[in-house]
LUMDO-446079 format. One record per atom (N, C-alpha, C, O): residue in three letters; y, x, z. Coordinates in steps of 0.02 Angstrom, whole numbers, padded with zeros to 5 digits, always signed. Each point is the difference from the previous one (the first is absolute). Example, Ala and Ser with C-alpha at 12.3 -4.5 7.8 and 13.67 -1.06 7.14 Angstrom:
REM LUMDO-446079
Ala-00284+00660+00390/Ala+00059-00045+00000/Ala+00060+00045+00000/Ala-00001+00052+00033/Ser+00054-00070-00069/Ser+00059+00042+00003/Ser+00055-00039+00037/Ser+00055+00025+00008/
This chain:
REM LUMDO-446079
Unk-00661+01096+01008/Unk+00022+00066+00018/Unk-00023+00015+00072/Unk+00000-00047+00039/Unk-00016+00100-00021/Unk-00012+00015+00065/Unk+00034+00015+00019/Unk+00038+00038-00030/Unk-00026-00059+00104/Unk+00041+00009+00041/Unk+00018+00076+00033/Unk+00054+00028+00006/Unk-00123-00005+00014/Unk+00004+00065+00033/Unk+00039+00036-00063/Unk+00056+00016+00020/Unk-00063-00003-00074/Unk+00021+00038-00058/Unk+00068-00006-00019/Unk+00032+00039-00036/Unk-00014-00085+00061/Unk+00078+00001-00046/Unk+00041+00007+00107/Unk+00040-00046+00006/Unk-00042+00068+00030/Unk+00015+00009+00070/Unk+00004+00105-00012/Unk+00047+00039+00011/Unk-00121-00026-00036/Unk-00015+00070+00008/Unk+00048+00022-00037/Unk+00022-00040-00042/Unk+00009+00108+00046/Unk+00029+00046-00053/Unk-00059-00004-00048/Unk-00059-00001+00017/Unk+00093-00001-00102/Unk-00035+00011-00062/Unk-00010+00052-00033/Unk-00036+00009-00050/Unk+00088+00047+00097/Unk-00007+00082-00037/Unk+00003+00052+00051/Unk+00020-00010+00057/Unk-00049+00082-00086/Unk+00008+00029+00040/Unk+00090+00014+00022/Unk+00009+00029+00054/Unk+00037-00043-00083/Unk+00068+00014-00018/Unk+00033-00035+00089/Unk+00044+00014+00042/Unk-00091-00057-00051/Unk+00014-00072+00059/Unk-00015+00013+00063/Unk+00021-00021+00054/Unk-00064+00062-00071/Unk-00054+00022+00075/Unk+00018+00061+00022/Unk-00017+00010+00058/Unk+00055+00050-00094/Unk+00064+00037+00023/Unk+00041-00015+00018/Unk+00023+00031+00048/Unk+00010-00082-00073/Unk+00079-00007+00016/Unk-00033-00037+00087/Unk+00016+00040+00045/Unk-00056-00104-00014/Unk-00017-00010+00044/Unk-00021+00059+00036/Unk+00026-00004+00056/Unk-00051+00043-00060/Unk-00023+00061+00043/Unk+00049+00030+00019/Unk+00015+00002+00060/Unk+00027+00033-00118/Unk+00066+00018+00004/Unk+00039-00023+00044/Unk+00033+00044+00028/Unk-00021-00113-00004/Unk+00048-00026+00035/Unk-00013-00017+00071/Unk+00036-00008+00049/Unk-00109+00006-00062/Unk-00051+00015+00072/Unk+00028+00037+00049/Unk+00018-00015+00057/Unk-00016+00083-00097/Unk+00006+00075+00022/Unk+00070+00005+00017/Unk+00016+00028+00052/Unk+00018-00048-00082/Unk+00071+00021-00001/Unk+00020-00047+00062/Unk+00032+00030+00043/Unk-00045-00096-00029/Unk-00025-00052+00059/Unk+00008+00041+00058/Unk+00051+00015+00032/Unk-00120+00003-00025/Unk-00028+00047+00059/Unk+00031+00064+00017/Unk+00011+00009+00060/Unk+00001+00023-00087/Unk+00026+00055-00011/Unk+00105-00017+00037/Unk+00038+00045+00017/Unk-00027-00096-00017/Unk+00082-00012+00027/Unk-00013-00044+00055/Unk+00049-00018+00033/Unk-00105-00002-00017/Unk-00035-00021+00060/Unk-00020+00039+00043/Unk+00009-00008+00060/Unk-00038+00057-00085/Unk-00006+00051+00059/Unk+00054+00059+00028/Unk+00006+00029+00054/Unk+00030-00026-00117/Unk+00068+00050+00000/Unk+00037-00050+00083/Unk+00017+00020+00055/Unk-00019-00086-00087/Unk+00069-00039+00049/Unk-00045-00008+00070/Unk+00033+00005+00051/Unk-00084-00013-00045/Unk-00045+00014+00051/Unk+00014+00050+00050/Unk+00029-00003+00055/Unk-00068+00070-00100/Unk+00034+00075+00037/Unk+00065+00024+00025/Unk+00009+00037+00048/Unk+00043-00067-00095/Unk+00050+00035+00023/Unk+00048-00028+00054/Unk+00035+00033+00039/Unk-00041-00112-00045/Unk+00016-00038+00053/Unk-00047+00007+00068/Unk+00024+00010+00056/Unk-00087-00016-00069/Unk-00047-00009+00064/Unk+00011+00068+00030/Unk+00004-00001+00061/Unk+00002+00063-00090/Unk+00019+00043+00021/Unk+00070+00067+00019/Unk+00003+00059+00014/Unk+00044-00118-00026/Unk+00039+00074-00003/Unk+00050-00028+00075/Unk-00014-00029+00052/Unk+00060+00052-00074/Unk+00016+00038+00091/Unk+00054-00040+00003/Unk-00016-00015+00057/Unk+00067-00018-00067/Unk+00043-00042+00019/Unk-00030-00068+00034/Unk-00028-00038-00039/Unk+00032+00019+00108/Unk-00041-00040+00035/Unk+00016-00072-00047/Unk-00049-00034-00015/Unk+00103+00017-00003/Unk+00013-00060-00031/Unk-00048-00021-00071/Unk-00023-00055-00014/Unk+00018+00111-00019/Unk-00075-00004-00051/Unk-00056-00006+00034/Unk-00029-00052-00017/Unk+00011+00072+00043/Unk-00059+00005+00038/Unk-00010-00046+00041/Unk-00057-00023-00003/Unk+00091-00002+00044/Unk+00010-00068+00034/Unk-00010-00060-00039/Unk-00033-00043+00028/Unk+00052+00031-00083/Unk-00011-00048-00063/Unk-00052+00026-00017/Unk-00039-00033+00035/Unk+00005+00071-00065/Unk-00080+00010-00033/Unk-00042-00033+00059/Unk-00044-00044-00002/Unk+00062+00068+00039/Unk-00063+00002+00081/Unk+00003-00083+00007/Unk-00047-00034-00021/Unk+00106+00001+00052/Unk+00011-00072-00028/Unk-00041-00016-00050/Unk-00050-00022+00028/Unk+00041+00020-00085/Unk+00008-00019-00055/Unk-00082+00013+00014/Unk-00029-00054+00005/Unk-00005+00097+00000/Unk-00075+00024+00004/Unk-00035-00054+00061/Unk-00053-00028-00013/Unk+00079+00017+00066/Unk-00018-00052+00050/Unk+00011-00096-00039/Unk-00042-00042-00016/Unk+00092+00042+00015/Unk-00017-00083-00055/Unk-00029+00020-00040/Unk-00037-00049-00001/Unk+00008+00095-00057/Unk-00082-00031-00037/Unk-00033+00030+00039/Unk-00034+00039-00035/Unk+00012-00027+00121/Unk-00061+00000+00030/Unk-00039+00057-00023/Unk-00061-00004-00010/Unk+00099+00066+00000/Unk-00039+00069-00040/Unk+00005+00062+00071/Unk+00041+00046-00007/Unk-00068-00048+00046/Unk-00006+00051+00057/Unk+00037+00043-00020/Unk-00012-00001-00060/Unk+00057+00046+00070/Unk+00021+00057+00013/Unk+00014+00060+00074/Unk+00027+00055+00008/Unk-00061-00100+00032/Unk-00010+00072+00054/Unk-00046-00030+00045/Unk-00021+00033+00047/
């Protein structure tokens, strides 16, 4: 049996539902991103900004 083949999705059914969950992923990643990194109570924002300096991601 090959290896690569039985690892890959076998349908297209498989390769939606992964995309699907991709999206839906990213999509509450960037929501919790924006609304923390940006909104106006210093104590959110103080934690994002934190939180953006330990993984080493520039923000200003």
């Amino acid at each position: 049996m090959n290896r690569i083949a039985a690892v890959l999705p076998t349908t297209a059914a498989a390769f939606n539902d992964r995309l699907w969950r991709a999206g839906v992923l990213a999509l509450v990643g960037g929501v919790l991103v924006f609304l923390v990194g940006f909104s106006h109570p210093m104590t959110l924002h103080n934690a994002a900004h934190d939180a953006r300096h330990s993984f080493a991601t520039p923000c200003h």
